[in-house]
N, C-alpha and C positions, 0 to 999 in steps of 0.2 A: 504493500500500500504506500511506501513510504516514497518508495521511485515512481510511481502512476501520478503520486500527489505533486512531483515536481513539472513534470511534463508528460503527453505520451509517448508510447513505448507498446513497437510489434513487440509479439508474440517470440520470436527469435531472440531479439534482443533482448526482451525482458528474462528470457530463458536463462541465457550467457548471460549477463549482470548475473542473475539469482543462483548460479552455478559457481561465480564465482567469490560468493560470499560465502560458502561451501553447503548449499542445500542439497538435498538431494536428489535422483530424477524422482521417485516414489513422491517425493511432498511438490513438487514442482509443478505436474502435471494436473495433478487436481483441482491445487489450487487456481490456476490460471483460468480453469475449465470455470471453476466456479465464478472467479472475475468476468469471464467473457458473459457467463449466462447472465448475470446482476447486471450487464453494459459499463462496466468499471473498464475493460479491457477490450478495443474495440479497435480492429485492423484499418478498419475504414476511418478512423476517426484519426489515425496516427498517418495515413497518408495525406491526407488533409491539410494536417498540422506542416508537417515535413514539406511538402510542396510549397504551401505558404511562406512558411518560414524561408525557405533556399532559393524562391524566386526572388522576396524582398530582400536577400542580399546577392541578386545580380545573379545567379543561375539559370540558366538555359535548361529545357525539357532533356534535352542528351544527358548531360550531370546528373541533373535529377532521377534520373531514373536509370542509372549505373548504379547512383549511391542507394537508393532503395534493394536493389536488389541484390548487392553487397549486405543488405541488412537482413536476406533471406525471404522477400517478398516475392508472393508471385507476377510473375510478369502481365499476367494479362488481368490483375488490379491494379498492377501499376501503370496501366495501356489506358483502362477505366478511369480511374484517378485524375493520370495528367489529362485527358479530353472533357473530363468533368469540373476540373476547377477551373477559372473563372479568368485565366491570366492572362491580359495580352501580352504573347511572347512576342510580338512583332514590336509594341512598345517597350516591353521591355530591354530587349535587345537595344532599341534606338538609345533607351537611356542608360544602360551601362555602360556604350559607346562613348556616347555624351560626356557622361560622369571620367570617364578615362583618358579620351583623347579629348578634350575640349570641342568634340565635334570638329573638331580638322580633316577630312578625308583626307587620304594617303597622297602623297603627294611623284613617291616615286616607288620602285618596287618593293625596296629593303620596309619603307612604313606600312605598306600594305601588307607584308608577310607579315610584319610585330603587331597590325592590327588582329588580323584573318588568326593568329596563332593565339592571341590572347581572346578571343570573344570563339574560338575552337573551344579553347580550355574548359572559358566557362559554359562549355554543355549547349552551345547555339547550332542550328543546320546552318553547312557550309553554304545551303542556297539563300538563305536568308544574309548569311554576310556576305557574299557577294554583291545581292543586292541593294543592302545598306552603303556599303562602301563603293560600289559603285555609282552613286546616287538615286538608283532607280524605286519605285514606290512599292513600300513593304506594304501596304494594305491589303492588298491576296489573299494574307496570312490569317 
């Protein structure tokens, strides 16, 4: 209860935490069973959360959904998830660019790499930055 009350927390993760405070699988199991049944523990609630959270510090849907499933999520809620929540990645994209390069398009080929590789990083489709950086109008998206 004590980790749920700080934030959410899959199924997985909360597993690995509670294993390695040394529980064990017999008390582990149940107990989660019984958090999920009361809605104290709720997969969908923590994608949610997690999405939110990793957009509003500049994460692109790629990231996002690497790191979820590094977290032991199934991929096709995490497919659900990201088309469910509410984010424009085409704005968002614009303003981490913004927020990083002052809005300067690239000017010769070496800034355009150091853009196209950092907004890569952060988890964006390569056709979205291309089109960002190229000038052309992300609204498509």
């Amino acid at each position: 209860m004590d980790l749920l009350a700080r934030r959410e927390h899959g199924r997985v993760e909360l597993t690995r935490k509670l294993r390695q405070r040394g529980a064990s699988d017999e008390l582990i199991e149940p107990a989660l069973d019984r958090l999920a049944e009361e809605g104290l523990l709720s997969e969908a609630r923590y994608l949610e959360s997690f999405i939110r959270y990793r957009s509003g510090s500049g994460y692109g849907p790629a990231r996002i959904r690497e790191e979820l499933g590094q977290r032991g999520l199934n991929r096709s809620d995490i497919e659900q998830a990201l088309r469910e929540s509410e984010v424009d990645w085409a704005a968002l994209l614009r303003d981490t660019w913004q927020r990083k390069f002052a809005g300067l398009r690239p000017q010769d080929p070496r800034s355009r790499a150091q853009q196209t590789r950092f907004l890569a990083y952060r988890g964006f489709p390569m056709d979205m930055i291309g089109r960002l950086l190229s000038g052309r109008d992300l609204d498509d998206y």
